[in-house]
C-alpha positions as a Markdown table, in Angstrom:
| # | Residue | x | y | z |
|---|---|---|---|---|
| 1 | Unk | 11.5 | -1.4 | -3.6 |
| 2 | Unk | 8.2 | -1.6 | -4.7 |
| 3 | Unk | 9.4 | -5.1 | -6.4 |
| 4 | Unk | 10.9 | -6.8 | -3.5 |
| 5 | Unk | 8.1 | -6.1 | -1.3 |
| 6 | Unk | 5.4 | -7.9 | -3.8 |
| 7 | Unk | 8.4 | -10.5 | -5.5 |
| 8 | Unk | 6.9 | -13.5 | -2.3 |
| 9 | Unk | 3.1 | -12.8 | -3.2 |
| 10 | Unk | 4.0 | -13.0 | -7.2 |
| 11 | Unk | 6.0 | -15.8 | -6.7 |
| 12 | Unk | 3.4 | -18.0 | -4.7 |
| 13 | Unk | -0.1 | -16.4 | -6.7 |
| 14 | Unk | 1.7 | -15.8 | -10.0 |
| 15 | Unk | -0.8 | -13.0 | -10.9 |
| 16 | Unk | 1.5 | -11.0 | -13.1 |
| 17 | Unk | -1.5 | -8.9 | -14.4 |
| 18 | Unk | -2.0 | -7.3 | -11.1 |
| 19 | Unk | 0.9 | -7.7 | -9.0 |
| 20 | Unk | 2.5 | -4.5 | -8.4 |
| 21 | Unk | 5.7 | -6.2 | -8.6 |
| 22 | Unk | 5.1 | -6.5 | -12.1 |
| 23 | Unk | 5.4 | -2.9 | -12.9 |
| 24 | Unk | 7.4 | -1.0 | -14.7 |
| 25 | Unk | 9.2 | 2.4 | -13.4 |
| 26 | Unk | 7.6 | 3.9 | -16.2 |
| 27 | Unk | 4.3 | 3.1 | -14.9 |
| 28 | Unk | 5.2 | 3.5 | -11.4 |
| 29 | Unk | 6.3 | 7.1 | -12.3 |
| 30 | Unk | 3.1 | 8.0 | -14.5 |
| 31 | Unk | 1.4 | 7.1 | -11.1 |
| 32 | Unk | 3.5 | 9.3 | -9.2 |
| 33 | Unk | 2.7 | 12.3 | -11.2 |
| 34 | Unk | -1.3 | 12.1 | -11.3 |
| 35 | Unk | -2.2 | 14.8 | -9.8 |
| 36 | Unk | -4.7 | 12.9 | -8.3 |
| 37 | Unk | -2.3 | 10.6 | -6.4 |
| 38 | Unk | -0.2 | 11.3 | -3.2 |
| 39 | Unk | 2.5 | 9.0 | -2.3 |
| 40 | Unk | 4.4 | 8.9 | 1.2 |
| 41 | Unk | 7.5 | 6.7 | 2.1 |
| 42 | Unk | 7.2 | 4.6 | 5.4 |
| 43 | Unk | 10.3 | 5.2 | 7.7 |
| 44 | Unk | 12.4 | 3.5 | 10.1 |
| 45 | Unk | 14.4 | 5.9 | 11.8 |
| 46 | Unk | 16.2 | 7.8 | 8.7 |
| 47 | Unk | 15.4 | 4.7 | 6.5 |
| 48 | Unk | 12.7 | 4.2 | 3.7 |
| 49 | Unk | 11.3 | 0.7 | 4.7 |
| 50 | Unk | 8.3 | 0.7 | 2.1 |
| 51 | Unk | 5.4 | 3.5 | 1.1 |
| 52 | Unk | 1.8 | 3.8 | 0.4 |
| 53 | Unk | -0.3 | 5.3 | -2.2 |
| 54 | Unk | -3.7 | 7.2 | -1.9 |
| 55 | Unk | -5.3 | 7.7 | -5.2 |
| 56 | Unk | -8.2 | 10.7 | -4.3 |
| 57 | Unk | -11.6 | 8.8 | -6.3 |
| 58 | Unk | -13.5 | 11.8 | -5.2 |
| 59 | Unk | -14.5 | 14.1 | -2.2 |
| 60 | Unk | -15.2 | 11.6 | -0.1 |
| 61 | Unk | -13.1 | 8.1 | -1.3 |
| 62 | Unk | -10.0 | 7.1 | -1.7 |
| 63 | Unk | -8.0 | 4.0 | -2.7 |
| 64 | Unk | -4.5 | 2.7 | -1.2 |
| 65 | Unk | -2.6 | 1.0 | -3.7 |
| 66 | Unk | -0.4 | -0.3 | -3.3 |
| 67 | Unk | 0.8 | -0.1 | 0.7 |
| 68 | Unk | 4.0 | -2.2 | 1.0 |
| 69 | Unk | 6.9 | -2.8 | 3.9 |
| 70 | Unk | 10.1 | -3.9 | 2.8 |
| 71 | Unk | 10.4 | -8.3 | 3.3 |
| 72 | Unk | 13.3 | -7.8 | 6.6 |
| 73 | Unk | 10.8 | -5.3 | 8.3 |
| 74 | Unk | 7.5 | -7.2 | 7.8 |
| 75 | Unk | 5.8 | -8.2 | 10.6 |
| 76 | Unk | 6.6 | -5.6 | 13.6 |
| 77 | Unk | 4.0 | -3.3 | 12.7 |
| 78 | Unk | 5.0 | -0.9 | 10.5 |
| 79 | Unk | 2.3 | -1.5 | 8.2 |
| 80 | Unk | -0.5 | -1.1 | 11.1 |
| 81 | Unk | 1.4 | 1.7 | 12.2 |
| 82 | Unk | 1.4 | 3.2 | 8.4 |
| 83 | Unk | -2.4 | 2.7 | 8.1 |
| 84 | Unk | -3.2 | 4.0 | 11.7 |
| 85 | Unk | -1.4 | 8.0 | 10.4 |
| 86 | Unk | -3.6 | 7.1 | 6.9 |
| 87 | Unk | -6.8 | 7.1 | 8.7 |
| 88 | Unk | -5.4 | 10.3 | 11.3 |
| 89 | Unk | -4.1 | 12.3 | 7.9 |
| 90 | Unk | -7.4 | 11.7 | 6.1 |
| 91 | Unk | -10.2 | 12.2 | 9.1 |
| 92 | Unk | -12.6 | 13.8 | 6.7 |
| 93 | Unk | -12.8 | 10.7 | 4.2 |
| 94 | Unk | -15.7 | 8.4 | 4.8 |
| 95 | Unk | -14.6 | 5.5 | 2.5 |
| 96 | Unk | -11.2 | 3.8 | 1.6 |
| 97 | Unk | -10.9 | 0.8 | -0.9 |
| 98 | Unk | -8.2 | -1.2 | -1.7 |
| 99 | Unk | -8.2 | -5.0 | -2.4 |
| 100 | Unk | -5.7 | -7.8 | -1.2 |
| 101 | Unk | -5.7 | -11.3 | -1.6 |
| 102 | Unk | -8.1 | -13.0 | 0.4 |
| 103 | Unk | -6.1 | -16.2 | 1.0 |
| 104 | Unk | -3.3 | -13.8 | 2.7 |
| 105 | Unk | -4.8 | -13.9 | 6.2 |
| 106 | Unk | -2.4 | -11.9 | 7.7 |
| 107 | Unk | -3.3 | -9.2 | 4.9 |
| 108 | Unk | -7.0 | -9.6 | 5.0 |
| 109 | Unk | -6.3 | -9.1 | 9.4 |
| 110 | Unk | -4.5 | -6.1 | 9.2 |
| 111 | Unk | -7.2 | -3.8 | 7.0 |
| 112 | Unk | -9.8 | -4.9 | 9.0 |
| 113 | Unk | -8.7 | -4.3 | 12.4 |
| 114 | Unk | -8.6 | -0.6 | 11.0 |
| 115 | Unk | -11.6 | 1.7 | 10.1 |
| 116 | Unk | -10.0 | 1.4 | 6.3 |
């Protein structure tokens, strides 16, 4: 999933050192278990449509990456929707990071029309 949702970005950037298209499910899972890492799925009724990681940096920081939507269910919100229950679930953090490409507008729009 995690692949399709990042294949248009890799194919038009081709930054295959940083692209999380470019990992492996090995790596993918060694993320998953860090104790230090929560992941959630982002649902459309009863369907998976893309997820988000938070990686806890300490007390009061933490780092989304990667947050991704499924290609057929970009652009109707989800995403926006996913980031406003990040900011509600973690009230008591005072600093998110994450980076994006800059030349993405529409990526660059939706984190900072948040408090992310």
């Amino acid at each position: 999933m995690q692949r399709i949702a990042f294949y248009d970005i890799l194919t038009r950037y081709r930054d295959y050192d940083t692209n999380p298209a470019c990992e492996t499910v090995e790596v993918i899972q060694n993320k998953f278990r860090q104790p230090f890492t929560k992941y959630y799925f982002i649902m459309k009724d009863e369907e998976i449509i893309g997820a988000v990681r938070i990686v806890e940096i300490d007390k009061s920081t933490r780092r989304i990456s990667p947050l991704f939507i499924l290609p057929q269910f970009q652009n109707y919100g989800y995403a926006q929707l996913a980031m406003k229950c990040i900011e509600e679930a973690y009230k008591n953090i005072s600093c998110f990071t994450l980076d994006t490409i800059k030349q993405e507008k529409k990526l660059c729009y939706l984190y900072e029309k948040t408090r992310i």
